[in-house]
N, C-alpha and C positions, 0 to 999 in steps of 0.2 A: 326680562332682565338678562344682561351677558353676563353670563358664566366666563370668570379670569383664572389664571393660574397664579395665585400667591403663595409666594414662600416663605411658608410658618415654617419655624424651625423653635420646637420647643427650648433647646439650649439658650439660644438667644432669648427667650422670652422670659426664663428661671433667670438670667444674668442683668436682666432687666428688672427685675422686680414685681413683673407682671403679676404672678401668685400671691403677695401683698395683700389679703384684703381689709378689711375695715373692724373696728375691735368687736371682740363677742359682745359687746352691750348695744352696738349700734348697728344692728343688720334685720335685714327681713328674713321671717321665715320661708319666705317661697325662694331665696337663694339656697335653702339646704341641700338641696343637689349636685350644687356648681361646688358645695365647700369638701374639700377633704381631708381639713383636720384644724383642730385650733392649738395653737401655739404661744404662749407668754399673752395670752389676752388677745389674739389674732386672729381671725380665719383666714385659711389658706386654702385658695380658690381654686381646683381643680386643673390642671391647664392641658391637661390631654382633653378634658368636654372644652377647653376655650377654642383648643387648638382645632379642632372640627367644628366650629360652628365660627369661627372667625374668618374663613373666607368669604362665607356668605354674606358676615355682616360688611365686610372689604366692597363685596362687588354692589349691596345695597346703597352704599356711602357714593362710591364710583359711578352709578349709576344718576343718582341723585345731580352730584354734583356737575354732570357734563348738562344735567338741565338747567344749570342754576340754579339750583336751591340751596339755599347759605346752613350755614352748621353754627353752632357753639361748642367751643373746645372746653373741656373744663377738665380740670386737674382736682382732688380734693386732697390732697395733701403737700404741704412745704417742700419736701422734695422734690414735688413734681412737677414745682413750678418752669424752669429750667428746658425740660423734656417738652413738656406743654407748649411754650414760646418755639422753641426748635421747630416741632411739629407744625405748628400756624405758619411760621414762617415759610415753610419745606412747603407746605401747601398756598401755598399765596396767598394766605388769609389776610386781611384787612384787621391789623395789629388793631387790639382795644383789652389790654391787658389792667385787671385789676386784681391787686394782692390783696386776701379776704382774710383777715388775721381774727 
């Protein structure tokens, strides 16, 4: 695998929503690691462990992809939907968008 230089930049990722994660009644327990703290019913997902381990998974995807191996984007929240479409698009992805209500 090539090792890339990506630019994590935590700021951007808090402005983003990244730390967002999933309600405290719908999570596994093997993410107790990643979480660091719950909020209004929320877990909020660490992003300094995201931010070190999200290069790698960058240059796994990058790697993948220059083989051609197709991906699924998937968003699991209404908000994300927007961001989601952006991203496919950004990446060239072969648009097959369905809203899961």
């Amino acid at each position: 695998m090539t090792r890339r230089y990506w630019n994590i930049n935590l700021e951007e990722m808090m402005e983003a929503g990244v730390h967002f994660g999933h309600g405290t009644r719908k999570w596994n327990p093997k993410m107790a690691p990643y979480i660091s703290a719950k909020r209004k019913g929320i877990h909020i997902t660490n992003l300094t462990i995201t931010a070190r381990f999200l290069p790698e998974a960058c240059d796994l995807v990058f790697d993948a992809a220059s083989r051609g191996k197709q991906f699924l984007i998937v968003g699991t929240k209404n908000k994300a939907v927007d961001s989601v479409e952006w991203a496919a698009i950004r990446a060239r992805c072969r648009q097959h968008l369905h809203h899961l209500k």
